[in-house]
C-alpha positions as a Markdown table, in Angstrom:
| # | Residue | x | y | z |
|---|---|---|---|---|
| 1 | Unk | 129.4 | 183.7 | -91.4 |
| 2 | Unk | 127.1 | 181.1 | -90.8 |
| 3 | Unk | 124.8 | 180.4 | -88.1 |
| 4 | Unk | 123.2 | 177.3 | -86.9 |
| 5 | Unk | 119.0 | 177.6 | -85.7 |
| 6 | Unk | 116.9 | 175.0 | -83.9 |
| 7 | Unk | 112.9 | 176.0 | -83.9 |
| 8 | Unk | 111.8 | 173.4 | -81.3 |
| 9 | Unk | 108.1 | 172.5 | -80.8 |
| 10 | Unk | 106.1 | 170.0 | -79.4 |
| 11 | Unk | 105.6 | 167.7 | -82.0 |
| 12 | Unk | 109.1 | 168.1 | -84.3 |
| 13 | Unk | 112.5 | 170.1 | -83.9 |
| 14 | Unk | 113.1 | 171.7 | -86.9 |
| 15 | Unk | 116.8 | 173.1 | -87.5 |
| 16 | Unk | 118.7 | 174.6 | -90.4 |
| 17 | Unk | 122.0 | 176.5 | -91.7 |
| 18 | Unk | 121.2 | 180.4 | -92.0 |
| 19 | Unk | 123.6 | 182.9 | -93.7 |
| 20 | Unk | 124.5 | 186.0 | -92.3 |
| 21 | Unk | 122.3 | 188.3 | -94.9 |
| 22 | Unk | 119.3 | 186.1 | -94.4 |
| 23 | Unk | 119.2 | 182.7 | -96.6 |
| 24 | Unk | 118.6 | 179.3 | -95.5 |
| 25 | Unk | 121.4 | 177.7 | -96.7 |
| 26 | Unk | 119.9 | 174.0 | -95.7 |
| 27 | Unk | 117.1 | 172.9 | -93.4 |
| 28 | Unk | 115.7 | 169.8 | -91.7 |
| 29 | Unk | 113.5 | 168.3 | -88.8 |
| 30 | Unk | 112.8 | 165.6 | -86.5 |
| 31 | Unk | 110.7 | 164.5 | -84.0 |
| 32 | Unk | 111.0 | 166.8 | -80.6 |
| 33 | Unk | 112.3 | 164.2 | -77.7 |
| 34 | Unk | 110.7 | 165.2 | -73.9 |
| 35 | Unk | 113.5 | 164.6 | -72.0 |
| 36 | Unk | 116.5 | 166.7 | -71.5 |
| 37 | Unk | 119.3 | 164.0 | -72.3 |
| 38 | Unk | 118.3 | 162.9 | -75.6 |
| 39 | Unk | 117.4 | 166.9 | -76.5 |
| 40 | Unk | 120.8 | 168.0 | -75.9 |
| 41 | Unk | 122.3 | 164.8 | -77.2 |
| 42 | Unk | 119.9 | 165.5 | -80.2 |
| 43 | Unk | 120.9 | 169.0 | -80.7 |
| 44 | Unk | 124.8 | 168.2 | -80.0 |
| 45 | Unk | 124.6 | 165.3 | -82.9 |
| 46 | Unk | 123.3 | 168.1 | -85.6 |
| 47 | Unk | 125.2 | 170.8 | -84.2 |
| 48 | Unk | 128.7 | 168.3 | -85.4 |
| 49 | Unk | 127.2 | 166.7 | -88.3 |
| 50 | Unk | 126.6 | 170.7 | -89.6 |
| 51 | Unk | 130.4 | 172.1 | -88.5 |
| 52 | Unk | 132.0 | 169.4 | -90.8 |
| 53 | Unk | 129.9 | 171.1 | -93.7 |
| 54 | Unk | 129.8 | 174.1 | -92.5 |
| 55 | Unk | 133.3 | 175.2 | -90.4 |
| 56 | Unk | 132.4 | 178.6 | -91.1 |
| 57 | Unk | 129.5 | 178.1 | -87.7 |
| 58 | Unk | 129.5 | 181.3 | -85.4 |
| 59 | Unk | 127.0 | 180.7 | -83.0 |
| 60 | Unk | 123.9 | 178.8 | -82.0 |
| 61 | Unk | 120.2 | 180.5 | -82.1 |
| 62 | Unk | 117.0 | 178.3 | -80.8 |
| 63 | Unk | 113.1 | 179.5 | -81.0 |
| 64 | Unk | 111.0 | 177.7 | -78.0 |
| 65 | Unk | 107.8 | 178.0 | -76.5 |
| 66 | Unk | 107.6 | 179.0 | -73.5 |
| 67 | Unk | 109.0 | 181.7 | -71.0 |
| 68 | Unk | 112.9 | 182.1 | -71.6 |
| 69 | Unk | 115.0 | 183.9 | -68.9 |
| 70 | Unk | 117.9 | 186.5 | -70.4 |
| 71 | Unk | 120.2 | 183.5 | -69.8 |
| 72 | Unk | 118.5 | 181.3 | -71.8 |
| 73 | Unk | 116.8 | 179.0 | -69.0 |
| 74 | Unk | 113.6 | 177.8 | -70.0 |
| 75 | Unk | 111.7 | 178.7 | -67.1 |
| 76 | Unk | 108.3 | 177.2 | -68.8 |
| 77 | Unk | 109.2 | 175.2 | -71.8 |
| 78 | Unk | 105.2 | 174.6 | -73.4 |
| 79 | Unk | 104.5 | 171.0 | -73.9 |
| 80 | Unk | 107.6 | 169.9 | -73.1 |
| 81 | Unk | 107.0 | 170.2 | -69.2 |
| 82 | Unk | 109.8 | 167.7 | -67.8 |
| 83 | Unk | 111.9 | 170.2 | -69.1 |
| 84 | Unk | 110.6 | 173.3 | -66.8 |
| 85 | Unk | 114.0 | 175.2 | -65.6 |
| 86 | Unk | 116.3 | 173.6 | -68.0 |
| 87 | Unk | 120.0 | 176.0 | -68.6 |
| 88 | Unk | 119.3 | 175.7 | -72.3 |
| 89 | Unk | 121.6 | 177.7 | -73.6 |
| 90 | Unk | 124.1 | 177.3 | -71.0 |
| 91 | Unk | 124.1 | 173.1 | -71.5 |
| 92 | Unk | 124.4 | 173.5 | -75.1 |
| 93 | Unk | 127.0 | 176.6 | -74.8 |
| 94 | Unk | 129.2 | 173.7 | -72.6 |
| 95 | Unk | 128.7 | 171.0 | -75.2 |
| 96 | Unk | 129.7 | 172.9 | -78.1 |
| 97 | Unk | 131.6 | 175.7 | -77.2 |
| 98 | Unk | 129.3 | 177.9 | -79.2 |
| 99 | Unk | 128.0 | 181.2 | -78.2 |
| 100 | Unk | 124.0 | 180.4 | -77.9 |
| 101 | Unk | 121.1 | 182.8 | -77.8 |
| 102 | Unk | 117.4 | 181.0 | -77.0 |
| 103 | Unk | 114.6 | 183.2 | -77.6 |
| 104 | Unk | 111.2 | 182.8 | -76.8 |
| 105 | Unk | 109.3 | 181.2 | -80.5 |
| 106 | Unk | 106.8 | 184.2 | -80.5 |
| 107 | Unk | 109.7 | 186.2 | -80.3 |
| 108 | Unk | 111.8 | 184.5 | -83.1 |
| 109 | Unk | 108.6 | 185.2 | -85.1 |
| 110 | Unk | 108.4 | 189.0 | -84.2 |
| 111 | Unk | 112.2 | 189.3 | -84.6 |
| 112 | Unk | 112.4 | 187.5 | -88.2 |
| 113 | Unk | 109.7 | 189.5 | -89.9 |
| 114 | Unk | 111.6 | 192.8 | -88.8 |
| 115 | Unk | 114.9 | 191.0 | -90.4 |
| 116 | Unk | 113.4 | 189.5 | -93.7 |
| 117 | Unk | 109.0 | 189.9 | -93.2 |
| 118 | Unk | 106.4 | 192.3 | -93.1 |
| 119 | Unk | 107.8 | 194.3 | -90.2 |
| 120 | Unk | 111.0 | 195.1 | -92.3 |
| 121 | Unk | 112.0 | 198.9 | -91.7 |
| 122 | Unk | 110.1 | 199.3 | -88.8 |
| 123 | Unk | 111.3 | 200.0 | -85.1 |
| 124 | Unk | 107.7 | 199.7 | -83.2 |
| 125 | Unk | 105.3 | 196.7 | -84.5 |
| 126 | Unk | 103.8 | 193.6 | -82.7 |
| 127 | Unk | 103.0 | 190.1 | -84.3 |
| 128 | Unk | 100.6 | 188.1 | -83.0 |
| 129 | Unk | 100.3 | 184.3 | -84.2 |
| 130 | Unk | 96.9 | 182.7 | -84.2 |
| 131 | Unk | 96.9 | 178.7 | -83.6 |
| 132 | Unk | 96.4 | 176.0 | -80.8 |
| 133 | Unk | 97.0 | 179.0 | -78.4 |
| 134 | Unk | 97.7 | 182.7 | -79.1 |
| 135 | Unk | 101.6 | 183.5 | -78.7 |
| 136 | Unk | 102.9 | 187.2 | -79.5 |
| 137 | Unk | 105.9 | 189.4 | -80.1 |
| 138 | Unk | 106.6 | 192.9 | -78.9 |
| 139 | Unk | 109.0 | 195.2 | -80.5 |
| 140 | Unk | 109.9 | 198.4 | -78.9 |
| 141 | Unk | 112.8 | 200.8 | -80.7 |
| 142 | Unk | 113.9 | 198.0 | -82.6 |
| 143 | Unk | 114.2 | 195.5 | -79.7 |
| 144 | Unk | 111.7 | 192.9 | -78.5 |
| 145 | Unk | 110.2 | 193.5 | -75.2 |
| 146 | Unk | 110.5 | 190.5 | -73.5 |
| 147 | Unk | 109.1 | 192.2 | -69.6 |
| 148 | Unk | 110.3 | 191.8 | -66.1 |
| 149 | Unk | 110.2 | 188.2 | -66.2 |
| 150 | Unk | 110.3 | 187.4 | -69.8 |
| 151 | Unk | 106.4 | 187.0 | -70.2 |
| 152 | Unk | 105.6 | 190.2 | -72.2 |
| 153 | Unk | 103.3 | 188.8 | -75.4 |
| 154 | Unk | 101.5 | 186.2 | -73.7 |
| 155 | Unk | 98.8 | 187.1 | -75.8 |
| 156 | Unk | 96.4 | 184.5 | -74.8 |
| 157 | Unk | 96.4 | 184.8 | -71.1 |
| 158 | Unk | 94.4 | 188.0 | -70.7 |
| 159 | Unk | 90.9 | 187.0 | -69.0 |
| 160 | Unk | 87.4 | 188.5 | -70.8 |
| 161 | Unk | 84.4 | 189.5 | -69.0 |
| 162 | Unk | 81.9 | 186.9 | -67.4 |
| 163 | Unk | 84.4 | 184.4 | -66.2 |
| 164 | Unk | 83.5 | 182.0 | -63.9 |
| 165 | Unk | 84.6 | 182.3 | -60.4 |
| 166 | Unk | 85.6 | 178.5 | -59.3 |
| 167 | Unk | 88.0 | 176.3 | -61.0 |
| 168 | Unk | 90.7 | 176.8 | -63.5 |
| 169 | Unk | 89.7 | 180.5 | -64.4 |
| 170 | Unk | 91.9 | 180.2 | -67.5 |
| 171 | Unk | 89.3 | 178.4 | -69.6 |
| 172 | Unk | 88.1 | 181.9 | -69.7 |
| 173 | Unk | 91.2 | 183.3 | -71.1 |
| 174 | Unk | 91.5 | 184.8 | -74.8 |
| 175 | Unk | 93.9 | 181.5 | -75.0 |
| 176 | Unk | 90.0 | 179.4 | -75.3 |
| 177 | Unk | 88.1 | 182.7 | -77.4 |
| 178 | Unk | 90.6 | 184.4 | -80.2 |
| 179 | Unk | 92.7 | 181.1 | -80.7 |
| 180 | Unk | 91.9 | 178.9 | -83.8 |
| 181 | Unk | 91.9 | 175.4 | -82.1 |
| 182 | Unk | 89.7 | 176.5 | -79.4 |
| 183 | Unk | 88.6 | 179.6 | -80.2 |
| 184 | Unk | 87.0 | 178.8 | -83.8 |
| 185 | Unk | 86.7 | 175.3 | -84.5 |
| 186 | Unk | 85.3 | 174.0 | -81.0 |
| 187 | Unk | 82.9 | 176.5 | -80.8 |
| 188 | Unk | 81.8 | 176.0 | -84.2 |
| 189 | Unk | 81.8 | 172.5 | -83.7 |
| 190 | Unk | 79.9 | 173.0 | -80.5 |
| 191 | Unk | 77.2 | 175.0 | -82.4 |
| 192 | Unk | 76.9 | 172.4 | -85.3 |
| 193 | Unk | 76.5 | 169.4 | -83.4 |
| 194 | Unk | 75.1 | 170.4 | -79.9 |
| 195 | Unk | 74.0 | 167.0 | -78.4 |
| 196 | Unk | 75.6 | 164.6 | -80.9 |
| 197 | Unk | 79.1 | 163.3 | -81.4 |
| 198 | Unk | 81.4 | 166.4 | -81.9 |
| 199 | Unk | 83.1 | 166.5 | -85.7 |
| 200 | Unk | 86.8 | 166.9 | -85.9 |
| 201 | Unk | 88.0 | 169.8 | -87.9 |
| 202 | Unk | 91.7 | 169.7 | -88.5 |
| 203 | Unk | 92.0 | 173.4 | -89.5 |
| 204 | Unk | 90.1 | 176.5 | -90.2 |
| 205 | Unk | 90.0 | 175.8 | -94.3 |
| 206 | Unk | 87.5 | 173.6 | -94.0 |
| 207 | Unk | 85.3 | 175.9 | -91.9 |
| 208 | Unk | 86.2 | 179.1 | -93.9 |
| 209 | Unk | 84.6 | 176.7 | -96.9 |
| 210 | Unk | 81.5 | 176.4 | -94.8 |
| 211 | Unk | 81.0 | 180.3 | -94.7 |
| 212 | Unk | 81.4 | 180.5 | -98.5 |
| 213 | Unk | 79.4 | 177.6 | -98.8 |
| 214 | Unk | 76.6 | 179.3 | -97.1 |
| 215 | Unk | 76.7 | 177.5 | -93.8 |
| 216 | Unk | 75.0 | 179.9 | -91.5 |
| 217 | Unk | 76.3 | 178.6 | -88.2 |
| 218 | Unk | 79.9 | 178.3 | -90.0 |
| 219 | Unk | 78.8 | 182.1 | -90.7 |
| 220 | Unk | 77.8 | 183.3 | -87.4 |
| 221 | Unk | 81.0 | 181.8 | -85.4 |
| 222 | Unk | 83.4 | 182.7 | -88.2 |
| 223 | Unk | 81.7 | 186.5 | -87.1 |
| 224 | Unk | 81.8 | 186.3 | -83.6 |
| 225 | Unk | 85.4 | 184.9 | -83.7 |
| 226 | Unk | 87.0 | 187.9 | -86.5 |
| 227 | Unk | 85.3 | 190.5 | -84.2 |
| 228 | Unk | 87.1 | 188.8 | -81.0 |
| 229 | Unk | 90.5 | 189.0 | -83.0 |
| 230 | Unk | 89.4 | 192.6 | -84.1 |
| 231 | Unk | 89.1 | 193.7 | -80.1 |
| 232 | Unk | 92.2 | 191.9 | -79.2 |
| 233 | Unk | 93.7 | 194.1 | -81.8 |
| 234 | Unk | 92.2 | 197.4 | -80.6 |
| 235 | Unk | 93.2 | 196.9 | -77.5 |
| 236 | Unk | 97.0 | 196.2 | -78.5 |
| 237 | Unk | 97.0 | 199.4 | -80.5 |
| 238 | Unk | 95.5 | 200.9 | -77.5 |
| 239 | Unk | 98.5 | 199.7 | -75.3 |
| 240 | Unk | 101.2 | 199.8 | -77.6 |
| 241 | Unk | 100.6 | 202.8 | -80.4 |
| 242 | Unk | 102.7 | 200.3 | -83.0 |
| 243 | Unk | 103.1 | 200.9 | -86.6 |
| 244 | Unk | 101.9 | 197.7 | -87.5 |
| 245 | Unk | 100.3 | 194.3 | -86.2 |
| 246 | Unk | 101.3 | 191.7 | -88.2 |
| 247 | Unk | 99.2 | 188.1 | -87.6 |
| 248 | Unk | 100.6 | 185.0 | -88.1 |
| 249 | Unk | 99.5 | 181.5 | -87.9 |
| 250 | Unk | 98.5 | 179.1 | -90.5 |
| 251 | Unk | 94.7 | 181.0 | -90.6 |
| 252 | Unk | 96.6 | 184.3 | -92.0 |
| 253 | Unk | 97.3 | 182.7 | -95.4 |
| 254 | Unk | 93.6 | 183.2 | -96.3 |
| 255 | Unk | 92.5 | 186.1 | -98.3 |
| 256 | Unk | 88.9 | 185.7 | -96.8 |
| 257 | Unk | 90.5 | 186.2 | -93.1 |
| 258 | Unk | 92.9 | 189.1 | -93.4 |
| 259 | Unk | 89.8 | 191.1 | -95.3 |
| 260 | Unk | 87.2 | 190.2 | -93.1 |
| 261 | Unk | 89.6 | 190.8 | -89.9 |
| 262 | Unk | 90.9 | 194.5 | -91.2 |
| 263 | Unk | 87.1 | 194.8 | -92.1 |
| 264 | Unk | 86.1 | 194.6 | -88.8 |
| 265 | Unk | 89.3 | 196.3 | -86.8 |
| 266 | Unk | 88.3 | 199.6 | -89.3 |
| 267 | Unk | 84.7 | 199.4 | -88.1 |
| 268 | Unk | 85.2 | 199.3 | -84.3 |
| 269 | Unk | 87.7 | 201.9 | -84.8 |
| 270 | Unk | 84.9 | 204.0 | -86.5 |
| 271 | Unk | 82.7 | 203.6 | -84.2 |
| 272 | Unk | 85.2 | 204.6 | -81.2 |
| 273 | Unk | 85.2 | 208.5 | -80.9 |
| 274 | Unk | 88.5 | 208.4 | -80.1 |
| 275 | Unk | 90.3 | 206.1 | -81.6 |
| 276 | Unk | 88.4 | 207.1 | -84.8 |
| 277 | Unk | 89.9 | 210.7 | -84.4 |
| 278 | Unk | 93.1 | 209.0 | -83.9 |
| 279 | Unk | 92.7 | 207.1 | -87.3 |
| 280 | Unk | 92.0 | 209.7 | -88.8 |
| 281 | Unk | 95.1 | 212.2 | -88.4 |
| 282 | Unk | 96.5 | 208.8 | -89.6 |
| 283 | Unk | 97.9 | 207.9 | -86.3 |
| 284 | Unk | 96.6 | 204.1 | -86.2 |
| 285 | Unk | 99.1 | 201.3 | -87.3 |
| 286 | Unk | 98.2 | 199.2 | -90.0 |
| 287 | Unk | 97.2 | 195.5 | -89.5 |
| 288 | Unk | 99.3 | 193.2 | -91.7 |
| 289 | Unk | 100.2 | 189.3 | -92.6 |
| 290 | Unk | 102.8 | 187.7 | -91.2 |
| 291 | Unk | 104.8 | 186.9 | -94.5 |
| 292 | Unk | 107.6 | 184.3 | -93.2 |
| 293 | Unk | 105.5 | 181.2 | -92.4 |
| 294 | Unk | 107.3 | 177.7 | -91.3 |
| 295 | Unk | 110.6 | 179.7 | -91.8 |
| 296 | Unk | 110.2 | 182.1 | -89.0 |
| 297 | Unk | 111.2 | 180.7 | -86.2 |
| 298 | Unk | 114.5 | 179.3 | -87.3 |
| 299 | Unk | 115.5 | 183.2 | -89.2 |
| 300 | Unk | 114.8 | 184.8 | -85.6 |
| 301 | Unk | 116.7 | 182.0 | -84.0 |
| 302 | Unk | 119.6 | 183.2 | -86.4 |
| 303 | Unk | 119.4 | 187.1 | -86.3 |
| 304 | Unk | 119.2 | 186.8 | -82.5 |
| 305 | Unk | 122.4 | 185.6 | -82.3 |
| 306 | Unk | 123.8 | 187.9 | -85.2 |
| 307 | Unk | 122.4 | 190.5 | -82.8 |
| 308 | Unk | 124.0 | 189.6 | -79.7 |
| 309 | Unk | 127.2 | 189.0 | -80.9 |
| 310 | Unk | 127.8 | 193.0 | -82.6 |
């Protein structure tokens, strides 16, 4: 059996051919289109052009940001706002006569690395994926815990302490402090260059070369910003008692990160009288890499359907 996986994002749609035990038989992208014709028309041209290869095509699995209803109606779609409230997997389901399952992309993350990743053998971990925003996945018993209204994992929405009172209040979400985009790089590059025309930093290797460098204002946000990551990880343990948190996100690949952020977690943990006496019956999860990477999204897309169809 063979199943077909779209990851959509705001920038590309990247899709592939996934085996039933786990192996990317063939993958692709293009450009992501914001408009719901050309999408489904998009999707509906790949999903044909795959069945004459592949005739052996059970079902249909699709990672995208946003909130995702049990149905598979995007009920916020990220970016891709003209397309609020679109039957996703319902219009495609019609097209193709396909069984479709649409999960949410932090989701496909968090159900992937329980399939193939990091999380493998676990029932009860969370992932958590650091970029432009902060997007996360919650699994519960084996099963991600999507909430009441399939918003459970918003990671970046929470509010910290000391936010303004007027205007849009979610400047001052975690979304703007424990994200890499707007957490890391634009404070560091409001530190650097205070009154002067603001740098570009494209990712965090560039800055994480400033701390080894010796850059002491690359030092002290690169500081700040592990110890915010650290709390938000506290607190999830706090909430959630999982046997792991893996993070994800292009930041995750470096060595310097993962030791400096499982650095920190352990020393707020010491220095918490109970959650140290927690920690040390052994009774705190371990904090781990995401392992999957770019393939992620299209393996949960694929074992969501796997699981929904027995």
């Amino acid at each position: 059996m063979t199943i077909f996986a779209f990851d959509i994002g705001g920038t590309f749609t990247k899709y592939g051919v996934i085996s039933d035990d786990g192996k990317i038989l063939e993958k692709s992208k293009i450009p992501t289109v914001h408009n719901e014709e050309d999408l489904l028309k998009n999707l509906l041209g790949l999903v044909n052009e795959a069945n004459r290869k592949y005739p052996d095509i059970k079902g249909i699995g699709i990672s995208a940001p946003g909130i995702v209803s049990d149905e598979g109606r995007m009920i916020t779609f990220g970016a891709l706002k003209k397309m609020y409230g679109l039957p996703l997997a319902e219009s495609l389901n019609v097209l193709t006569s396909l069984p479709v399952t649409v999960e949410n992309d932090a989701n496909a993350v968090a159900i992937a690395e329980g399939w193939q990743g990091g999380a493998k053998g676990l029932k009860n971990y969370i992932v958590m994926a650091l970029g432009t925003g902060i997007g996360g996945g919650i699994v519960i018993n084996g099963q991600v815990y999507t909430g009441a209204h399939g918003g459970a994992g918003e990671f970046g929405w929470p509010l910290y302490h000391g936010i303004y009172r007027r205007g849009n209040i979610e400047f001052q979400s975690e979304n703007f402090r424990s994200s890499v985009v707007s957490g890391l790089l634009t404070r560091y590059q409001a530190l650097a260059n205070p009154m002067g025309e603001k740098e570009f930093l494209e990712d965090a290797v560039i800055l994480i070369e400033r701390v080894k460098s010796g850059d002491q204002k690359a030092a002290a946000v690169w500081q700040d910003y592990i110890e915010d990551v650290a709390i938000n990880l506290i607190n999830l343990m706090a909430i959630f008692d999982p046997e792991a948190i893996l993070v994800g996100g292009g930041i995750s690949e470096s060595d310097i990160f993962m030791r400096d952020l499982r650095n920190k977690f352990m020393r707020l943990i010491k220095s918490h009288e109970s959650l140290n006496r927690i920690n040390e019956m052994g009774l705190i999860g371990e904090i781990r890499r995401a392992i999957l990477g770019n393939d992620a999204g299209l393996l949960g897309a694929a074992y969501s359907v796997i699981q929904k169809s027995g």
